[in-house]
TORNU-578546 format. One record per atom (N, C-alpha, C, CB): atom name; residue number from 1; y, z, x. Coordinates in steps of 0.2 Angstrom, whole numbers. Atoms other than C-alpha are relative to their C-alpha. Glycine has a CB too. Layout:
N
  atomo  num     yy     zz     xx
     CA  NUM      Y      Z      X
...
This chain:
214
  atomo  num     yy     zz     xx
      N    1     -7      0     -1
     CA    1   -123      0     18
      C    1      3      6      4
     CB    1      4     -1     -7
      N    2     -5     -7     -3
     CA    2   -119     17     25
      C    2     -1     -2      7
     CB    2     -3     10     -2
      N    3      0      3     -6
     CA    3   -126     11     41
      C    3      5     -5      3
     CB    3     -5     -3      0
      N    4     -6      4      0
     CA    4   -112     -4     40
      C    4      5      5      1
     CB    4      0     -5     -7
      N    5     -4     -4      1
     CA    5   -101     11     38
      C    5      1      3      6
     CB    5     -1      3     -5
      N    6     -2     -7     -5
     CA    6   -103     23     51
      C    6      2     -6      7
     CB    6     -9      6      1
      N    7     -1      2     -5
     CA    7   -105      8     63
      C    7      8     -2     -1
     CB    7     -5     -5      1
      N    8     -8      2      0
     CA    8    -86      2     58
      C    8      6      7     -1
     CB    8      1     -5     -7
      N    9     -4     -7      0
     CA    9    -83     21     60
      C    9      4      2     -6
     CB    9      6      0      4
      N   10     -3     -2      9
     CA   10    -80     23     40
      C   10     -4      4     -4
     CB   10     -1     -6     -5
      N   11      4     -6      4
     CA   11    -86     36     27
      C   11     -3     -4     -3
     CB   11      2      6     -4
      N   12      4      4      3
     CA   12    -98     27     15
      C   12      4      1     -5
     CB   12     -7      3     -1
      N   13     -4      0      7
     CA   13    -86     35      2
      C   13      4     -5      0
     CB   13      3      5     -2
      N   14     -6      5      0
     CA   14    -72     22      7
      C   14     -2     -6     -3
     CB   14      2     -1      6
      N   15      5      7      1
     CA   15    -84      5      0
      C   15     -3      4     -6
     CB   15     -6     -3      8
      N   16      4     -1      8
     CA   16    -90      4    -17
      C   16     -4     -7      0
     CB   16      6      1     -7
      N   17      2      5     -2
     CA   17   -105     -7    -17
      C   17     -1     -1     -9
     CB   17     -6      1      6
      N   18      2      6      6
     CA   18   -106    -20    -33
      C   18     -6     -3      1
     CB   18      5     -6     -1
      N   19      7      6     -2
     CA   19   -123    -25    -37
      C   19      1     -7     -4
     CB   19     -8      4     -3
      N   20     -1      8      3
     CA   20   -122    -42    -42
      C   20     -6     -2     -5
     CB   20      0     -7      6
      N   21      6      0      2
     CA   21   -134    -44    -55
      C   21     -3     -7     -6
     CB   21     -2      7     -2
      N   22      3      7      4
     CA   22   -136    -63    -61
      C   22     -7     -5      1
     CB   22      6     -5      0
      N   23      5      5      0
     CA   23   -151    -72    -64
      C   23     -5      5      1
     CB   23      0     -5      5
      N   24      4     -4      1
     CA   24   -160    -55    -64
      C   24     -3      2     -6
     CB   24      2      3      1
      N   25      3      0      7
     CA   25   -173    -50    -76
      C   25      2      6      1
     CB   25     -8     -1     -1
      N   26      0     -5      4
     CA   26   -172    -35    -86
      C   26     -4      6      3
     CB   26     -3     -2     -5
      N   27      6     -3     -5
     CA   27   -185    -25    -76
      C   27      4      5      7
     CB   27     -4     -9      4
      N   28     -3     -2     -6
     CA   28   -175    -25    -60
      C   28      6      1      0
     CB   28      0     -4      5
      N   29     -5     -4      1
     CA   29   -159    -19    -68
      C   29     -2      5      0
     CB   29      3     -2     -4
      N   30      1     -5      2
     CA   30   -166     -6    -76
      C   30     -2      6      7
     CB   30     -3      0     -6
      N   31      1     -2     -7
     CA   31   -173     -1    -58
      C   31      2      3      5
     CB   31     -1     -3      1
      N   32     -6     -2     -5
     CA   32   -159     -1    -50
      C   32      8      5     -4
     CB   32      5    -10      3
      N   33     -6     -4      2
     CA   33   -148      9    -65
      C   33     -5      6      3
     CB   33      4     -1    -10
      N   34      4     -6     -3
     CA   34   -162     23    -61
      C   34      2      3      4
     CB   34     -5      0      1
      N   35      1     -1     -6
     CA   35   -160     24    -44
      C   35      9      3      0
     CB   35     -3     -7      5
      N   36     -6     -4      2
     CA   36   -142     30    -51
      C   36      7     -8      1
     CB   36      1      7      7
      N   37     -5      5     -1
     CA   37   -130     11    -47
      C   37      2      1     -6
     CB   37     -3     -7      2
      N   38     -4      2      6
     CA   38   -118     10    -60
      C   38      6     -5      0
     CB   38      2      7     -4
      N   39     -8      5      2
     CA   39   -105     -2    -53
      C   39     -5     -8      1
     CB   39      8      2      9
      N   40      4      7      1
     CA   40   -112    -20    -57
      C   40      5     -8     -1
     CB   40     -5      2     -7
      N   41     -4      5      2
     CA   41   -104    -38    -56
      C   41     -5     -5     -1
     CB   41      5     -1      5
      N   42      2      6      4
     CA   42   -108    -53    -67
      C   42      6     -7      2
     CB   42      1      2     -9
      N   43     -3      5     -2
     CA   43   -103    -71    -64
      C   43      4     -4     -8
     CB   43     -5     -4      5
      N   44     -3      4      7
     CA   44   -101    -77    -83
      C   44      0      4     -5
     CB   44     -5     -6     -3
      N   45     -2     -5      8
     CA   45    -94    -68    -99
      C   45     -6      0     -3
     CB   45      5     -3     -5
      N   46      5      0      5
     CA   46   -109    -75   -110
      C   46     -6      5      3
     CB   46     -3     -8     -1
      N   47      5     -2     -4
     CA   47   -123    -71    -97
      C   47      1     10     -1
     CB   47      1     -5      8
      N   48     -1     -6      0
     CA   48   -115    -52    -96
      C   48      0      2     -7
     CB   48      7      2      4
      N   49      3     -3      7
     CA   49   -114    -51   -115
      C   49     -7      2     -1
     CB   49      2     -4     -5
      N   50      5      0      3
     CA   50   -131    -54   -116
      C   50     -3      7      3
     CB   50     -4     -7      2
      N   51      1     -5     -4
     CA   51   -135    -42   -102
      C   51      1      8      0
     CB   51      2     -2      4
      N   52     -1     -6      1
     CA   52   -127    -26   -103
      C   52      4      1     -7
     CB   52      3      2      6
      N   53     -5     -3      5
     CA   53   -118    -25   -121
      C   53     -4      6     -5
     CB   53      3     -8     -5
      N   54      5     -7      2
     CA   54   -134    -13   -128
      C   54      2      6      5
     CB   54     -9     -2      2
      N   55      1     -5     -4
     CA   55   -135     -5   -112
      C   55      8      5      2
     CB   55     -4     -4      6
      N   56     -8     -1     -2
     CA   56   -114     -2   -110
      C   56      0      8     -7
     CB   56      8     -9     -2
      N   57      0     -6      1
     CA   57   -118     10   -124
      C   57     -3      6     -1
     CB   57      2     -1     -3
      N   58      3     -5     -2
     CA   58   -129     21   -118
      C   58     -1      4      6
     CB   58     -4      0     -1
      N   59     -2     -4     -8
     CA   59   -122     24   -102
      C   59      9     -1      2
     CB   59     -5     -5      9
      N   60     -8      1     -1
     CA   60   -103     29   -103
      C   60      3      0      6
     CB   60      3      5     -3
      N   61     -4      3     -6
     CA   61   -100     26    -82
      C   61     -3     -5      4
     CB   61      1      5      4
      N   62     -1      5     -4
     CA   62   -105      9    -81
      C   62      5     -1      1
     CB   62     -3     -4     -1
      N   63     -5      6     -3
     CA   63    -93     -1    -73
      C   63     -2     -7      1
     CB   63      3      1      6
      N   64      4      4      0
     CA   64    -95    -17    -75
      C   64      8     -7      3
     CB   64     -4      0     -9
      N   65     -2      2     -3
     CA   65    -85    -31    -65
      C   65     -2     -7      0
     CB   65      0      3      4
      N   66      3      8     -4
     CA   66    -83    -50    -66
      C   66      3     -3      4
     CB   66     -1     -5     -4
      N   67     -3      2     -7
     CA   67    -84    -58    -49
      C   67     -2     -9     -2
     CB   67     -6      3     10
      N   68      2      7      0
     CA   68    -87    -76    -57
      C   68      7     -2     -3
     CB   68     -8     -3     -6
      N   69     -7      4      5
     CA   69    -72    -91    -63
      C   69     -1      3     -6
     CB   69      1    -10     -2
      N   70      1     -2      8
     CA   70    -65    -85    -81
      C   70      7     -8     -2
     CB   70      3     12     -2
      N   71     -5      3      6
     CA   71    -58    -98    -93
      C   71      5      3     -3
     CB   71     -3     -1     -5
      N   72     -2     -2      4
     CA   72    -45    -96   -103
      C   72     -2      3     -7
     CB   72      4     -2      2
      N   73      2     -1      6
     CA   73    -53    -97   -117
      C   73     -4      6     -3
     CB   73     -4     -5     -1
      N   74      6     -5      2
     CA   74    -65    -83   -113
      C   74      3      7      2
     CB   74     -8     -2      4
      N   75     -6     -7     -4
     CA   75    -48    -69   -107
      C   75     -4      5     -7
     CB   75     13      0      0
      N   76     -1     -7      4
     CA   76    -50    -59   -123
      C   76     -9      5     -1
     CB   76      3     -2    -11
      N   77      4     -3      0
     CA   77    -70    -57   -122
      C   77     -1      3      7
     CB   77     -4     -4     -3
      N   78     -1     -1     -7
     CA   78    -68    -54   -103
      C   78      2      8     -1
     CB   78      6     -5      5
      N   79     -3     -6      0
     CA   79    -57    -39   -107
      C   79     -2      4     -7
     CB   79      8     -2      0
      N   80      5     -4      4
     CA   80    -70    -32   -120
      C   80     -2      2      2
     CB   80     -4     -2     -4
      N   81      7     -3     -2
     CA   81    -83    -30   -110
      C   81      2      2      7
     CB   81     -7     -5      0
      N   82     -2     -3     -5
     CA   82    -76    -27    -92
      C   82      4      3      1
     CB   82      1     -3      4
      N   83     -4     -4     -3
     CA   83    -68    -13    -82
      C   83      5     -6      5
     CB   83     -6      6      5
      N   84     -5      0     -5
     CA   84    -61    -23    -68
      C   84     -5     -7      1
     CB   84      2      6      6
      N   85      1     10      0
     CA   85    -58    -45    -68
      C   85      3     -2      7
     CB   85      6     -5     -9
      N   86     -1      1    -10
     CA   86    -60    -48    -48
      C   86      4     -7      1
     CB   86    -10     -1      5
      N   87      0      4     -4
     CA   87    -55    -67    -51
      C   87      5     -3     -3
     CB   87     -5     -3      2
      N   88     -8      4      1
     CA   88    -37    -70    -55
      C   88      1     -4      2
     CB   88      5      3      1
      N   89      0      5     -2
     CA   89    -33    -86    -51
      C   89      4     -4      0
     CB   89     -3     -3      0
      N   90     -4      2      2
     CA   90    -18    -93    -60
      C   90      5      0     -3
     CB   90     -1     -2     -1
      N   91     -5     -3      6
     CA   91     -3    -89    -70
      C   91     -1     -2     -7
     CB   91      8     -3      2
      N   92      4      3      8
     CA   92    -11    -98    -86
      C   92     -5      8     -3
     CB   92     -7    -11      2
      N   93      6     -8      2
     CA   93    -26    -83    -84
      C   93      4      6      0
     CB   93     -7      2      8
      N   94     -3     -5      1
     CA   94    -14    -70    -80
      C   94      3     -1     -7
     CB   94      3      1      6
      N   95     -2     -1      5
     CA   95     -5    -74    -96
      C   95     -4      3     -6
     CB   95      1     -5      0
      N   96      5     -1      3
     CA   96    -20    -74   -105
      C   96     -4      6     -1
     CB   96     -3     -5      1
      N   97      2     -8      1
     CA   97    -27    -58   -100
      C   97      4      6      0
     CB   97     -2      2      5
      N   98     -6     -4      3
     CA   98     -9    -50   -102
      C   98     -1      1     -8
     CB   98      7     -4      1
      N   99     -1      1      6
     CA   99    -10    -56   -120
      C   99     -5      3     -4
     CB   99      0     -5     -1
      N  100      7     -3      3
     CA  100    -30    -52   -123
      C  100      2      9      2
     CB  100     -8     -3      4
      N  101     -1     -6      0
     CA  101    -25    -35   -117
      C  101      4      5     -5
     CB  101      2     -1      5
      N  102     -3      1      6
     CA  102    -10    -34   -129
      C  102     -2      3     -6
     CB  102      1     -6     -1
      N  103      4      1      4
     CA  103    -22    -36   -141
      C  103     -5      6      0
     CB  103     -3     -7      1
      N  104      8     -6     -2
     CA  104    -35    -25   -136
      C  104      2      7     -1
     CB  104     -3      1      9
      N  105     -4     -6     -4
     CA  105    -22    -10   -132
      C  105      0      3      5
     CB  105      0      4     -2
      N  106      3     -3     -6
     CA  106    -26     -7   -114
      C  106      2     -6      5
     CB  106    -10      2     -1
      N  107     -2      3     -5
     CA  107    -20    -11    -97
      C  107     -6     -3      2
     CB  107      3      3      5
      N  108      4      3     -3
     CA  108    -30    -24    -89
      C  108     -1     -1      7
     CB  108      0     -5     -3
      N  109      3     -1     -7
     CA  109    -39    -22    -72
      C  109      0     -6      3
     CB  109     -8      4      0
      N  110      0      8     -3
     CA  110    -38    -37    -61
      C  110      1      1      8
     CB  110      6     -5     -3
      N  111     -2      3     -7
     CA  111    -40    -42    -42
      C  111      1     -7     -1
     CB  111     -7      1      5
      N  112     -2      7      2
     CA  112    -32    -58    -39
      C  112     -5     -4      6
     CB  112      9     -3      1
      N  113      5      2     -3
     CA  113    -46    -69    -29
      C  113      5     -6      4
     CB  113     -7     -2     -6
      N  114     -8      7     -5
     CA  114    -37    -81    -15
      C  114     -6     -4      4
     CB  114      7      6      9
      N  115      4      5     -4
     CA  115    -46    -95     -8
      C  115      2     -1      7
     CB  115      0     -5     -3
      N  116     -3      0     -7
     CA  116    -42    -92     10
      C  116     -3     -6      6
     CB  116     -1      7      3
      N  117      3      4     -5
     CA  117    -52   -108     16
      C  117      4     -6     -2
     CB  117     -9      0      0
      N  118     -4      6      4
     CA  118    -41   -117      2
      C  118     -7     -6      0
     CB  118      9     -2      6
      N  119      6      5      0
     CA  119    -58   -127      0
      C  119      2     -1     -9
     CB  119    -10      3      4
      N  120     -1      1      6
     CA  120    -55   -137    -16
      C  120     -6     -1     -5
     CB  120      3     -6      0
      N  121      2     -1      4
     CA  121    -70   -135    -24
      C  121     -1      7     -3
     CB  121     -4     -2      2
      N  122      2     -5      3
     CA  122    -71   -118    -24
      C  122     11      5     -4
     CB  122     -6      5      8
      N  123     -9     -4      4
     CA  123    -57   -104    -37
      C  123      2      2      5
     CB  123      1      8     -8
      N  124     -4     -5     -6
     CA  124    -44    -93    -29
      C  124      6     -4      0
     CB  124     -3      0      9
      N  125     -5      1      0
     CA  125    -29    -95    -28
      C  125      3     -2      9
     CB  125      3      6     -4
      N  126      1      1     -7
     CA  126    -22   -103    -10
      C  126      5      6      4
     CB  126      3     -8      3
      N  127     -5     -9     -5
     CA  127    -14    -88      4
      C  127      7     -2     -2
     CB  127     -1      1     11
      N  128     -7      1      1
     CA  128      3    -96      2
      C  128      5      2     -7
     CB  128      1     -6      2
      N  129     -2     -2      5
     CA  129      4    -94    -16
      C  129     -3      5     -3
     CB  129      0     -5     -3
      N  130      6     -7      2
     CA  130     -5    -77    -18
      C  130      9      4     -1
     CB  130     -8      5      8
      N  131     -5     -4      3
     CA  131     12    -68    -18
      C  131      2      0     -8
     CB  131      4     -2      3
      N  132     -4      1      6
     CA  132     20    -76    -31
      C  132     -5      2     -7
     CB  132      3     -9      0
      N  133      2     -3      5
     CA  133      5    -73    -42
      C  133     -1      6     -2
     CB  133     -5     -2     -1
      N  134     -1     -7      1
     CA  134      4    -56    -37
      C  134      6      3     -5
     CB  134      1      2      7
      N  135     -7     -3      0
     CA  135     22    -52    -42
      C  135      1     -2     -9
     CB  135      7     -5      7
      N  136     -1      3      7
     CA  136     19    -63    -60
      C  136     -3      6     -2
     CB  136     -3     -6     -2
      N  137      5     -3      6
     CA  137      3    -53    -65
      C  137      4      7      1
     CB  137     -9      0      2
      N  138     -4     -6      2
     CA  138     12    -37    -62
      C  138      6      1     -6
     CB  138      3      0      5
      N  139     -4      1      3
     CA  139     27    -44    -71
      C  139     -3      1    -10
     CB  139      3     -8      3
      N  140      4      1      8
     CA  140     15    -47    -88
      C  140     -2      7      0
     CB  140     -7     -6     -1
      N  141      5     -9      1
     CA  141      8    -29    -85
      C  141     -5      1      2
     CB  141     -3      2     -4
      N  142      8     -1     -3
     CA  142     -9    -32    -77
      C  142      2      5      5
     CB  142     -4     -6      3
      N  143      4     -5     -5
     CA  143    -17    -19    -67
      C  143     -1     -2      6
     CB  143     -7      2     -2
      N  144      3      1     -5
     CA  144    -17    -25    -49
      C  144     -3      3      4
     CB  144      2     -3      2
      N  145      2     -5     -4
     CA  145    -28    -18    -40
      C  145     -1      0      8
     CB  145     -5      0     -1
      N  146      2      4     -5
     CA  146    -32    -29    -26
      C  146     -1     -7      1
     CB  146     -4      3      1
      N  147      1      8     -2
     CA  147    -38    -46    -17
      C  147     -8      0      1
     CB  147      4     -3      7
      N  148      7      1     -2
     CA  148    -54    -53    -17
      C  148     -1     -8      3
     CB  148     -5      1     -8
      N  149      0      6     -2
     CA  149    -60    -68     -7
      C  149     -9     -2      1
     CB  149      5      0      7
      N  150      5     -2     -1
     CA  150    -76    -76     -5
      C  150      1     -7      8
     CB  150     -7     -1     -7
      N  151      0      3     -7
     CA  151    -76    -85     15
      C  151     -4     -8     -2
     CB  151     -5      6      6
      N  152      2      5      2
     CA  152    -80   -103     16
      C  152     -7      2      5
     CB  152      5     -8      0
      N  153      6     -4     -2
     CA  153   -102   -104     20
      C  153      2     -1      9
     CB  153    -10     -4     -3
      N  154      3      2     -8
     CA  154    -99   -112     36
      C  154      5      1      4
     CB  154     -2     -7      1
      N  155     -7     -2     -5
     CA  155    -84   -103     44
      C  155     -3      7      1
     CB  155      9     -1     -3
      N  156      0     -9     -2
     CA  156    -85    -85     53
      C  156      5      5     -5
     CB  156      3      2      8
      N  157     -4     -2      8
     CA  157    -79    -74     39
      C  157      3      4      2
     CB  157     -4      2     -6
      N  158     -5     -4      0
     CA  158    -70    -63     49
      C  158      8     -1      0
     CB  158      0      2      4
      N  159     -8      1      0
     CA  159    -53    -71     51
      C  159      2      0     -9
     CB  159      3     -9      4
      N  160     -4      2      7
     CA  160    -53    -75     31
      C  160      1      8      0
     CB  160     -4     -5     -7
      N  161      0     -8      1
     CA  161    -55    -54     29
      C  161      4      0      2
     CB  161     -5      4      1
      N  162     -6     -1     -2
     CA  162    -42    -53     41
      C  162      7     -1     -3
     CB  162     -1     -2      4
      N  163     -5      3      4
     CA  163    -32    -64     31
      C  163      1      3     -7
     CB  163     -1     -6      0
      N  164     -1     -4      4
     CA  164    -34    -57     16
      C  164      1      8     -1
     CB  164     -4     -1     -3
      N  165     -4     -7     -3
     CA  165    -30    -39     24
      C  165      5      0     -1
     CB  165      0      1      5
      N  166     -7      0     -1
     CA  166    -14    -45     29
      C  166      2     -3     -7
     CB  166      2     -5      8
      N  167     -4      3      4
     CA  167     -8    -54     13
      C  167     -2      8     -7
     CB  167     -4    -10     -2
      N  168      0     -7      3
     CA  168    -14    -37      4
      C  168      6      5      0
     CB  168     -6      3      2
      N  169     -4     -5     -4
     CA  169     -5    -25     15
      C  169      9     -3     -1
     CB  169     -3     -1     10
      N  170     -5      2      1
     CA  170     11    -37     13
      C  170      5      2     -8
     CB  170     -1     -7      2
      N  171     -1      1      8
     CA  171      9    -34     -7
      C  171     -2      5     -1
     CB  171     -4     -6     -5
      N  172      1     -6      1
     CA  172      6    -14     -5
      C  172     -7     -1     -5
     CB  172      7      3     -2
      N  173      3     -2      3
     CA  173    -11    -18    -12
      C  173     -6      5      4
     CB  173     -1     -4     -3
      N  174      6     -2     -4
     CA  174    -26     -7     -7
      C  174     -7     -2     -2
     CB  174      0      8      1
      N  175      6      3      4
     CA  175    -42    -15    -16
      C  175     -2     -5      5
     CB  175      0     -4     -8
      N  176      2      5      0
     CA  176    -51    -27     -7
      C  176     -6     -4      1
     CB  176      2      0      0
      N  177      7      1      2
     CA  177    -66    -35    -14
      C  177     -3     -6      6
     CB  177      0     -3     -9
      N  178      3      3     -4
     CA  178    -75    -43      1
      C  178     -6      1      3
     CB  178      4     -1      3
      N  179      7     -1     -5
     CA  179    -92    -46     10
      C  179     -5      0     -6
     CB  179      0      9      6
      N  180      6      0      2
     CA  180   -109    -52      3
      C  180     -6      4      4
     CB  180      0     -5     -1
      N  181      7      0     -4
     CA  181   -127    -50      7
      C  181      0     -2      7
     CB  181     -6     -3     -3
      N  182      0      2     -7
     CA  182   -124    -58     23
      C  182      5      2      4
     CB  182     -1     -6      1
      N  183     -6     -3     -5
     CA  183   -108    -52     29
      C  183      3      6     -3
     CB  183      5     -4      1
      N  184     -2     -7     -1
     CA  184   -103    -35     23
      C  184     -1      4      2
     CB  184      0      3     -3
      N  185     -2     -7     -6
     CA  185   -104    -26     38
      C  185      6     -4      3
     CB  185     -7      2      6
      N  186     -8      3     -6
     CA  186    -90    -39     46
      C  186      6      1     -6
     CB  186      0    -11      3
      N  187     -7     -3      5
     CA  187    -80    -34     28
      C  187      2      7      2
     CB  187     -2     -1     -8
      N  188      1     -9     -1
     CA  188    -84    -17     31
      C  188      7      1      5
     CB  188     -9      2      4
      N  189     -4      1     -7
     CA  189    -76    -19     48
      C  189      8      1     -1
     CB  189     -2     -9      3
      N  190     -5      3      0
     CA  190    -61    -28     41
      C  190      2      5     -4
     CB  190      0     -6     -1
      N  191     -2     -3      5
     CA  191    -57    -17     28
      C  191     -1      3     -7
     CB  191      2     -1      1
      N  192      2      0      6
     CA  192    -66    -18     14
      C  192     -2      5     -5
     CB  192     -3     -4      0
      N  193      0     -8      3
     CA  193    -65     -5      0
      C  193     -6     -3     -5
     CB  193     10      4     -4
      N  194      6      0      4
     CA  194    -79    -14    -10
      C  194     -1     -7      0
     CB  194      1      3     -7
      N  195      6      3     -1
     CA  195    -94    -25     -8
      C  195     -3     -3     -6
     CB  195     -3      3      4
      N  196      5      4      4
     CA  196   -103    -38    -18
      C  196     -7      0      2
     CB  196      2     -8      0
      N  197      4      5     -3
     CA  197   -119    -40    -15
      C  197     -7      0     -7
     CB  197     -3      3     10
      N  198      6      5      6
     CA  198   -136    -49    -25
      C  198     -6      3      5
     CB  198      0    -13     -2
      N  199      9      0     -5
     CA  199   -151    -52    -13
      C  199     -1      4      5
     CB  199     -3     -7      5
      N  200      5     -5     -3
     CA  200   -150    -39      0
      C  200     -3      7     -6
     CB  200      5      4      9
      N  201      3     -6      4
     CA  201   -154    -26    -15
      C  201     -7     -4     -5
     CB  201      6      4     -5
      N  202      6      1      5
     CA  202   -164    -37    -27
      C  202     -6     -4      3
     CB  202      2     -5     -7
      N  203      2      4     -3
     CA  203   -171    -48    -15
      C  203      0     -9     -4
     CB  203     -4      2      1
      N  204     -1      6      4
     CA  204   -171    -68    -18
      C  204     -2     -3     -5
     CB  204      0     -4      3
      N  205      4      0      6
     CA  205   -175    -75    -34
      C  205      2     -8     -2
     CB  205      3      6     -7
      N  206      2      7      3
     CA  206   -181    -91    -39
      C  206      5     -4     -5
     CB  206     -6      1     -4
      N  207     -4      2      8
     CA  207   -167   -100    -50
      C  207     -5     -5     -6
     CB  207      7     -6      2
      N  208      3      2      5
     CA  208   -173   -104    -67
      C  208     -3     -8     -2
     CB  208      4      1     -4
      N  209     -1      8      0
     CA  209   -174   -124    -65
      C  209     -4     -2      5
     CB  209      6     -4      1
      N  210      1      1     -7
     CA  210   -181   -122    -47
      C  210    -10      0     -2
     CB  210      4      9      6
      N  211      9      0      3
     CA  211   -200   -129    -50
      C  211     -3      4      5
     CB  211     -5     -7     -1
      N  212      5     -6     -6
     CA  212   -215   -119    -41
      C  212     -3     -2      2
     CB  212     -3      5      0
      N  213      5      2     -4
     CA  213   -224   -122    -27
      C  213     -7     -1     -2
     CB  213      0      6      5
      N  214     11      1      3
     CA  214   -243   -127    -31
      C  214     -3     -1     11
     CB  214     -4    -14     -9
C-alpha cells in the first residue's frame, strides 16, 4: 500500500489499511495480528463475535470495523463489539444505533455507505439521498465520520470515488472508506483516508461450500 501512496504523492500515514478478514481461518489472523495489523473489518456480527470476542480482550488496540449490511435487529450487538459501523444505510439503522448506543453509554462511530451505482441489489444509501441521512444521523447523535462506497464490478471505479469525494466534501466530512484489493491504488488516488482489503494480504480462499478439485 505505501507504494499506492507515494505513487498518488501521499504519506502512507494518510490511509489506514483494513484487513478484511472473513472466511479466514484462525491461523492467518493470528499471523497477520503479529506482523502488528490491528485495524480489521468483518462483514456479519455473528461471524465477528465468533472471531475476535476472546481475542478483543487481550489486545486493548484492536479496532475492529464492520464493512458488511447490519440488521436492525443486530444494532445493539454491532455496537458491543465494534469501534467503527462503515454501513449506515437508512434512517430505521441510524435510529437503532442511536438507541443501542443510548443503551450502551457511548457515542456511536459510523460511516454512512452510499451506493453510487444505485445498483438494487447491492446496500447504500443512493447519492441523492446521502445528505439527508447525513444530517439525520447527526441529529440522533451518531459519530459521523465519513462515507464508504463499494464501486459497481463492472464499471471503472474512479468516477464513483470521485463521487463519493464530492458528496463528502459537500457534508464537511473527511473519512473515506474506499478501494479494495483490486482498486486501492485508484482510491488512494481519489482520496481515500482508508482501505478495505481481503485477498491481496491473505490471498484467495476457497469458500466453505466451493467443492475441490480431484
Amino acid at each position: 500500500m505505501a507504494d499506492a501512496c507515494h505513487a498518488a504523492g501521499r504519506s502512507p500515514e494518510t490511509v489506514s489499511l483494513t484487513a478484511v478478514t472473513k472466511t479466514q481461518p484462525p491461523e492467518a489472523i493470528d499471523a497477520i495480528l503479529s506482523a502488528g495489523q490491528r485495524v480489521f473489518g468483518e462483514n456479519r456480527v455473528q461471524e465477528a463475535q465468533g472471531r475476535w470476542s476472546e481475542r478483543r480482550g487481550a489486545l486493548p488496540d484492536l479496532d475492529l470495523r464492520l464493512i458488511g449490511p447490519l440488521q436492525t435487529n443486530k444494532a445493539a450487538d454491532a455496537v458491543r463489539l465494534f469501534d467503527l459501523i462503515e454501513t449506515l444505510d437508512r434512517p430505521r439503522l441510524a435510529e437503532a444505533l442511536a438507541s443501542a448506543g443510548d443503551r450502551a453509554g457511548r457515542a456511536v462511530r459510523v460511516l454512512v455507505q452510499v451506493n453510487t451505482g444505485a445498483e438494487p441489489q447491492k446496500a447504500g444509501v443512493v447519492p441523492e439521498e446521502t445528505d439527508a441521512l447525513v444530517a439525520e444521523a447527526r441529529s440522533l447523535g451518531l459519530t459521523v465520520e465519513g462515507l464508504m462506497c463499494i464501486p459497481p464490478a463492472d464499471e471503472a471505479p474512479g468516477p464513483h470515488f470521485a463521487l463519493l469525494r464530492k458528496i463528502a466534501r459537500r457534508n464537511g466530512l473527511a473519512g473515506l472508506s474506499m478501494g479494495m484489493s483490486g482498486d486501492f491504488g485508484t482510491a488512494i488516488r481519489f482520496g481515500a483516508t482508508q482501505v478495505r482489503v481481503g485477498s491481496a494480504l491473505f490471498g484467495e480462499r476457497k469458500a466453505p461450500d466451493e467443492p475441490s478439485m480431484s
